[in-house]
C-alpha positions, 0 to 999 in steps of 0.5 A, a space after each residue: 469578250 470572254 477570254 474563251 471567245 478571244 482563244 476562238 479568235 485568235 485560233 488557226 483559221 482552218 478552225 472557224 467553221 467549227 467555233 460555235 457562235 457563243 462559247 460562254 464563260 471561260 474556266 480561267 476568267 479570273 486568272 490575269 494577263 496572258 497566263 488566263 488566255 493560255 490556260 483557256 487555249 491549254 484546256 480547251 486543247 486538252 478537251 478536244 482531245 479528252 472530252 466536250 469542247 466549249 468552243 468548237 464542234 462538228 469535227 471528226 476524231 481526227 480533227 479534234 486531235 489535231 484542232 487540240 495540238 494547234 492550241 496547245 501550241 497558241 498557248 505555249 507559244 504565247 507564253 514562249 513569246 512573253 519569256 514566261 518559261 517557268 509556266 512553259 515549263 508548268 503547263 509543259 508538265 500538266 499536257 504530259 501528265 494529264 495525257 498520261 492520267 488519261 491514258 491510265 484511266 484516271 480522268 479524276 487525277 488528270 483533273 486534279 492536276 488541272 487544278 493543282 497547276 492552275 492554282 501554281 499559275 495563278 500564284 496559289 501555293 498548293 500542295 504537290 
């Protein structure tokens, strides 16, 4: 199971009905533990919100919203759980600055902050 389809299951229920039946490959993979399942529940939250899930569909605008918010919170909450406060902290600062990009019209740089952070979490050193 990709770690995309265990963030579909472990997602709030009121979500089913929308998971599409096969999700595919997930774009954290290959990042260990805990912190791959929570890049996966992040991003796929942050595309709800910005662009084209690869795990649900058939939801309103208002649905996608609030699907986001609910994994942003499954993400952070496990890392919460896990004591793992500086990549709490990481991703805490990556949902803000990408909505921030966003917002701005600078879809390239919230990308390039996807990357740079991934990379911290994975424990690449990167230049910031």
């Amino acid at each position: 199971m990709s770690r995309l389809a265990e963030v579909v299951a472990a997602a709030d229920p009121a979500l089913a009905p929308h998971a599409v039946s096969e999700p595919g490959p997930g774009r954290f993979d290959d990042v260990e533990g805990v912190r791959g399942f929570v890049l996966e529940a992040v991003y796929e939250g942050y595309l709800l919100h910005y662009g084209e899930s690869r795990a649900f569909a058939g939801m309103d605008a208002d649905m996608r919203l609030l699907a986001g918010d609910t994994l942003y919170a499954l993400g952070l909450a496990r890392l919460a759980e896990g004591g793992d406060l500086d990549a709490v902290a990481i991703l805490a600062d990556l949902i803000s600055a990408s909505a921030r990009a966003q917002a701005e019209g600078r879809a390239a740089d919230a990308e390039a902050l996807w990357e740079s952070s991934s990379d911290r979490l994975r424990g690449r050193s990167c230049a910031t």
